[in-house]
C-alpha positions as CSV (number, residue, x, y, z in Angstrom):
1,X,19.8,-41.5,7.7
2,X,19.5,-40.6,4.3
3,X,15.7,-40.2,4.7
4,X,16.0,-38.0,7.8
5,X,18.6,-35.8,6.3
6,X,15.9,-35.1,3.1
7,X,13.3,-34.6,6.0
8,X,15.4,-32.1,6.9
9,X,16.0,-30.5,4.0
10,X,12.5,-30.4,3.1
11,X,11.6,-28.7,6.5
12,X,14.1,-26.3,6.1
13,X,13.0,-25.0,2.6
14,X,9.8,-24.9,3.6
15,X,10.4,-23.2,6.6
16,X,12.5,-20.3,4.6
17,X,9.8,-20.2,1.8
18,X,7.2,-19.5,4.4
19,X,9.0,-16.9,6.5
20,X,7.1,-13.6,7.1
21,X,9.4,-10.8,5.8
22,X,6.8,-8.1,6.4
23,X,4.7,-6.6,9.0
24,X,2.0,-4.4,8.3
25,X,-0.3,-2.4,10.3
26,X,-3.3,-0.5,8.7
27,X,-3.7,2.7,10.7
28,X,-6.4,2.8,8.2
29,X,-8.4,0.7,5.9
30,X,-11.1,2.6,4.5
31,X,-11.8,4.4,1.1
32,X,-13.9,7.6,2.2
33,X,-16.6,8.7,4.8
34,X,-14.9,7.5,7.8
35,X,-12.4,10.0,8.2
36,X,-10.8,8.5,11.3
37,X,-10.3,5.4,9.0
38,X,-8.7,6.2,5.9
39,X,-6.0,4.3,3.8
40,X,-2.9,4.5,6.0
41,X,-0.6,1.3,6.5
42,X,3.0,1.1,7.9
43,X,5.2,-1.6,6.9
44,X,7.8,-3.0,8.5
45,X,10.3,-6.0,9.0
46,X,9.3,-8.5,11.7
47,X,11.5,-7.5,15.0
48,X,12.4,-3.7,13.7
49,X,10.3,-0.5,14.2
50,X,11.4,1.3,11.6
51,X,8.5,2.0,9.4
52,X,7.6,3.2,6.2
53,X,4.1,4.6,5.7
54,X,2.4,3.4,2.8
55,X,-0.4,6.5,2.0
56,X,-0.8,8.3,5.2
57,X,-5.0,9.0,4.9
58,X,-5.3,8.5,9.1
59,X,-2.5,8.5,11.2
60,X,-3.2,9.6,15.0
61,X,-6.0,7.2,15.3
62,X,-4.8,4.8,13.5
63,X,-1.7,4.5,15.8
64,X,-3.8,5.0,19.0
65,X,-5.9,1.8,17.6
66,X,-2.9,-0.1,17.3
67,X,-1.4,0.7,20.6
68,X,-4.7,-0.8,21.8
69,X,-4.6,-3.9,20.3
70,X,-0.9,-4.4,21.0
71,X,0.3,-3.9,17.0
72,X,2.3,-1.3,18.3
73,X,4.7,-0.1,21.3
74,X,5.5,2.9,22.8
75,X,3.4,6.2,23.1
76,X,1.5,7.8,20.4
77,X,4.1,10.2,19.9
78,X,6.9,8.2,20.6
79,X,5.9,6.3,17.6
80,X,5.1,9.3,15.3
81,X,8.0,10.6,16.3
82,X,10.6,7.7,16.0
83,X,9.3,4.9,14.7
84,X,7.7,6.6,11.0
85,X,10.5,6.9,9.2
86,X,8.6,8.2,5.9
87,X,5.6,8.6,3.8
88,X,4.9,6.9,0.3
89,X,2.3,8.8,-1.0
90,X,0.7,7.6,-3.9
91,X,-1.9,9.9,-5.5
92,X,-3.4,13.6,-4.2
93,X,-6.3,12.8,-3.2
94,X,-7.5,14.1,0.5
95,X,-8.4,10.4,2.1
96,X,-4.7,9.3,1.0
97,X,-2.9,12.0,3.0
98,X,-5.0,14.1,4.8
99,X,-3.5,12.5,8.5
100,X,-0.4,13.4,7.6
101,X,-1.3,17.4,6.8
102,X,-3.5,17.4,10.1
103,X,-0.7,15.5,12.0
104,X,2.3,17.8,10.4
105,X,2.6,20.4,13.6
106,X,3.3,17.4,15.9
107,X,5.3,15.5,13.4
108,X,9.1,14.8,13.3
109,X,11.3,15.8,10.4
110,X,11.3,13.1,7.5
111,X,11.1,12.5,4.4
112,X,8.2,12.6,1.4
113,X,8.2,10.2,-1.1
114,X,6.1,10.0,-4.6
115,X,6.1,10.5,-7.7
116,X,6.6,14.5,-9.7
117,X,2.3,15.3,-10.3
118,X,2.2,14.0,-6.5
119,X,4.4,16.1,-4.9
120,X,3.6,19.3,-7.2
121,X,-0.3,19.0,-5.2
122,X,1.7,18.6,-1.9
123,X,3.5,21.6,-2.5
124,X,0.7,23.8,-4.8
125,X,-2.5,22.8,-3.0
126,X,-1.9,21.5,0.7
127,X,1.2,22.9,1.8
128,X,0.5,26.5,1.1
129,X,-0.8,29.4,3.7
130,X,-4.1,29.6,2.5
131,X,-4.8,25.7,3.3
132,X,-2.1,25.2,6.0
133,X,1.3,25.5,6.6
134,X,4.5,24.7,4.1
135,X,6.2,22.0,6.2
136,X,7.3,20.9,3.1
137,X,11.4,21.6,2.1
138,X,10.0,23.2,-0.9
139,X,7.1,25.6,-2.5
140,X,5.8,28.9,-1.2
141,X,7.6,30.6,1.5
142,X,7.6,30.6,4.7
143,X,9.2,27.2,4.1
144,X,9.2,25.1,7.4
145,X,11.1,22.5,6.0
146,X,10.0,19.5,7.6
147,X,9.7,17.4,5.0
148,X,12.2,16.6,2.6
149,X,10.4,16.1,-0.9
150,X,11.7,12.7,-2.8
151,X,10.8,12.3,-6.5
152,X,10.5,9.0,-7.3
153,X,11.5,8.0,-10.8
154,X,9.0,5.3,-12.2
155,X,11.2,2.0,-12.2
156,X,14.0,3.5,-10.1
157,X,15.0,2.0,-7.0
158,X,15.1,4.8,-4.0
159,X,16.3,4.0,-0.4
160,X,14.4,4.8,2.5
161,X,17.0,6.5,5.5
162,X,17.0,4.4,8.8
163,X,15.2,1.8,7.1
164,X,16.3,-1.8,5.6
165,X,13.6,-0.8,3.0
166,X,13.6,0.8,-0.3
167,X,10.8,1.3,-3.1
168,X,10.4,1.3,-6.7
169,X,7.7,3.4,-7.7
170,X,5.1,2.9,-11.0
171,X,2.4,5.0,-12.3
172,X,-1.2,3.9,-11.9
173,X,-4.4,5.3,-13.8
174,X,-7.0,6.7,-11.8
175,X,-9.5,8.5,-14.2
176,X,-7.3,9.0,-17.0
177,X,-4.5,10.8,-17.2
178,X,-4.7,11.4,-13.6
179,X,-1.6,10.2,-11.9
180,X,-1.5,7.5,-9.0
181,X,1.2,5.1,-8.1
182,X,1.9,1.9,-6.3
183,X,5.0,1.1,-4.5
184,X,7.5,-2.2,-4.7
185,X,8.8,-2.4,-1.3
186,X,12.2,-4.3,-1.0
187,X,13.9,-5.9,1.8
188,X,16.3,-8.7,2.0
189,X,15.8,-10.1,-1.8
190,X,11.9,-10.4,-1.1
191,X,9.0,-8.0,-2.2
192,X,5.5,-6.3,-1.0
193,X,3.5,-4.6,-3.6
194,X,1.2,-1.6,-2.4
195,X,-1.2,0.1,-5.2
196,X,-2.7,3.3,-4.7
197,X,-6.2,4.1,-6.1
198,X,-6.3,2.5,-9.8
199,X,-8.6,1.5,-12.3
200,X,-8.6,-1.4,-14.6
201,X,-6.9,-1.1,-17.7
202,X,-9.7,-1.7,-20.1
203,X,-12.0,0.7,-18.4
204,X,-9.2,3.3,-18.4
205,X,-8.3,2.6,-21.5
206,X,-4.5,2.6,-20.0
207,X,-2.2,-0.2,-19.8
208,X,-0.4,1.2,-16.8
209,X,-1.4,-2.5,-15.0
210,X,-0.4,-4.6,-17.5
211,X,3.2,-2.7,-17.3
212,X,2.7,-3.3,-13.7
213,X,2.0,-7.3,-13.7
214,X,5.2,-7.0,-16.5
215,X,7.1,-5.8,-13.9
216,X,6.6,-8.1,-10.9
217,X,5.5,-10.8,-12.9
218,X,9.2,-12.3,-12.4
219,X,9.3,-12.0,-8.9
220,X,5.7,-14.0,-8.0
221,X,7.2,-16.5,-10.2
222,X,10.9,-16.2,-8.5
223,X,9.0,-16.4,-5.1
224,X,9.9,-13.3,-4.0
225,X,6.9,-11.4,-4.1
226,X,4.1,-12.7,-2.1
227,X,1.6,-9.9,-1.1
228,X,0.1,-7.5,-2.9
229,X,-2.4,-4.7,-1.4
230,X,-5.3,-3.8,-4.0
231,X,-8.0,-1.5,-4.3
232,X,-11.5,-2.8,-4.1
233,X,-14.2,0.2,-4.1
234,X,-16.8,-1.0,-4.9
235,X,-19.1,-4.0,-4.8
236,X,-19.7,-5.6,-8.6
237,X,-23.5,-3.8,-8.8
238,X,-22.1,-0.7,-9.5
239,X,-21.7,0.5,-12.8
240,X,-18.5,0.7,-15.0
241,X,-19.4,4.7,-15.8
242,X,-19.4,5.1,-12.2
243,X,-16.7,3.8,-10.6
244,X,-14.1,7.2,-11.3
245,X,-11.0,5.4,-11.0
246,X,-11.9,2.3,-8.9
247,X,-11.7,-1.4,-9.3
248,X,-14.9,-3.9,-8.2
249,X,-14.5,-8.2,-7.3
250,X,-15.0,-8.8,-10.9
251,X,-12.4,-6.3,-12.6
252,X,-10.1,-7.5,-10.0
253,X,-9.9,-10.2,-11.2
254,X,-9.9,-9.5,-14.7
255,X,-6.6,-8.1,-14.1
256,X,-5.4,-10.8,-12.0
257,X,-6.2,-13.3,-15.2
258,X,-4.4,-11.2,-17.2
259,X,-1.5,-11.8,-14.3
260,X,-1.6,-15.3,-14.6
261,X,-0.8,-15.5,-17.9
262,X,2.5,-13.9,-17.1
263,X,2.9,-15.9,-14.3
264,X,1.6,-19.1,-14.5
265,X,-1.7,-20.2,-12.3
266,X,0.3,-22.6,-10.0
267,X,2.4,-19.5,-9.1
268,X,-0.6,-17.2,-8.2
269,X,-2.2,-19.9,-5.8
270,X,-1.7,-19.0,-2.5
271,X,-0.5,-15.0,-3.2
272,X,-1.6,-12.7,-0.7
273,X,-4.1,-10.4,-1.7
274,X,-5.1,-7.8,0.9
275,X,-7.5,-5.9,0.1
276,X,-7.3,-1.9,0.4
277,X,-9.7,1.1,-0.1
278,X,-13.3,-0.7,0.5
279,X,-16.0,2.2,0.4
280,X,-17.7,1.8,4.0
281,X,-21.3,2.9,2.5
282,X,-23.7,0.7,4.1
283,X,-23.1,-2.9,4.1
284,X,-20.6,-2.4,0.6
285,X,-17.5,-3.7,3.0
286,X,-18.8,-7.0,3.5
287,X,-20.5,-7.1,0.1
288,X,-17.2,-6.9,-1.4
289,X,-15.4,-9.4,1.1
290,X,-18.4,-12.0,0.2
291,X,-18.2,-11.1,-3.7
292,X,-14.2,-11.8,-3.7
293,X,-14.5,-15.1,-1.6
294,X,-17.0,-16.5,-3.8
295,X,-15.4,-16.2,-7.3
296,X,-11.9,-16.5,-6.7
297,X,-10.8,-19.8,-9.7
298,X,-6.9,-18.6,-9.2
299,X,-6.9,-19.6,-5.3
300,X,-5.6,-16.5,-4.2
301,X,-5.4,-15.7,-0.4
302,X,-7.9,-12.6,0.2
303,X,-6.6,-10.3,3.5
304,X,-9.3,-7.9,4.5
305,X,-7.4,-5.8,7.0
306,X,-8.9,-4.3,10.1
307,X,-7.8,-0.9,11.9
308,X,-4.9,-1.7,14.4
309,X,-4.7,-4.9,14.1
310,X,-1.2,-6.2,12.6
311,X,-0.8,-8.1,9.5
312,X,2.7,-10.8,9.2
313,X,3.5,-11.5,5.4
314,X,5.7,-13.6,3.8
């Protein structure tokens, strides 16, 4: 009996350490060129529709793709409409955000969410009458009001309404001093860790990363963080003065070593890595995929999304 009980246990700890807490579909996976492909991903909780979108770079195909393959329910606009709840957008750049300017005239009122130098391009550059429409809550008149504007205070804690998610936003470096960010999504005591566009420290000469890997360095250790989504631009051929702001395999995992010593290699083996922002010239996609899966000493769990198709995570 007492071995059956400890059976039991053991099953049942496993069971609750592999649990998906997250569901994520990429309405887009791309870093440029394809612009019915761009970085767009909506994350959820497994069983709830209530989403929050992580960089919003495609959005009406991207949901029409889904639909298709089933990663979704309900009509396109239904689920712009009801099911969006929000945008995190992390930097200002057009294949980050452009679906949600095109898509702002059929959208429903929500809310905006990034960090100050984000939301001053949203309001200065985008949301203005000689680009668009203010749709925005905020900035040149005639305000629409549409969008409520959240500043997110690095290391603060923010809500998202009608969600069971909130974020913690933290500053990136993408061409220094320009301003990115990633998002720590929270729900239920566990973790998912989106980056926008970034750079590697050392080529940056930033250390916006390592205050990064600081940061969630407990949590991978504490279990609760088990997927992070990463850049990966471009494949290791090209070179360091041409990569504006981008990570290849190789600096990848130069920053992930430098992870590792905060965390501890056993605790890095098996961490979801999925892997955001690939630049679709030529065969660069699956050169990337190839160069990760070949040098990858920490064991990590490479994800290379595709377009519609939903993603569980634990």
């Amino acid at each position: 009996m007492k071995k059956l009980a400890l059976s039991i246990f053991t099953f049942l700890v496993t069971m609750t350490c592999q649990a998906q807490h997250f569901d994520l579909v990429p309405l887009g996976i791309y870093g440029g060129e394809q612009e019915d492909n761009l970085s767009a991903y909506l994350v959820g909780t497994p069983k709830d529709t209530a989403f929050l979108c992580l960089d919003a770079g495609t959005i009406n195909t991207g949901i029409r793709k889904a639909i298709a393959l089933k990663s979704l329910n309900g009509s396109v606009e239904t689920i712009l409409h009801n099911q969006i709840k929000g945008y995190f957008i992390s930097h200002g750049h057009l294949d980050h955000l452009s679906g949600l300017i095109i898509n702002s005239p059929a959208d429903s009122k929500k809310n905006i969410f990034a960090i100050d130098p984000v939301l001053q391009i949203l309001q200065n550059h985008y949301f203005i009458t000689d680009t668009w429409i203010n749709f925005g809550d905020q900035g040149q008149k005639p305000i629409l009001g549409k969008y409520h504007y959240n500043s997110l205070q690095e290391g603060l804690e923010t809500q998202v309404p009608n969600t069971t998610l909130s974020l913690t936003a933290y500053e990136l470096s993408h061409v220094n001093p320009y301003k990115s960010s990633a998002a720590l999504v929270h729900y239920d005591n566990h973790y998912l860790l989106y980056l926008g566009d970034t750079g590697a420290d050392r080529v940056e000469k930033s250390n916006q990363l390592d205050k990064l890997w600081n940061n969630i360095a407990p949590l991978i250790k504490n279990k609760q963080l088990n997927s992070i989504l990463i850049e990966v631009s471009f494949p290791n051929n090209q070179p360091e003065n041409l990569l504006f702001g981008h990570l290849t395999p190789n600096l990848l995992l130069e920053e992930l070593l430098k992870l590792k010593e905060k965390t501890g290699l056993k605790n890095l083996e098996g961490l979801s890595i999925v892997v955001t922002h690939r630049k679709p010239t030529g065969n660069n996609p699956e050169i990337i995929k190839n160069e990760l899966l070949k040098n990858n000493p920490l064991k990590v769990n490479y994800i290379f999304p595709e377009q519609g198709k939903k993603i569980r995570l634990n």
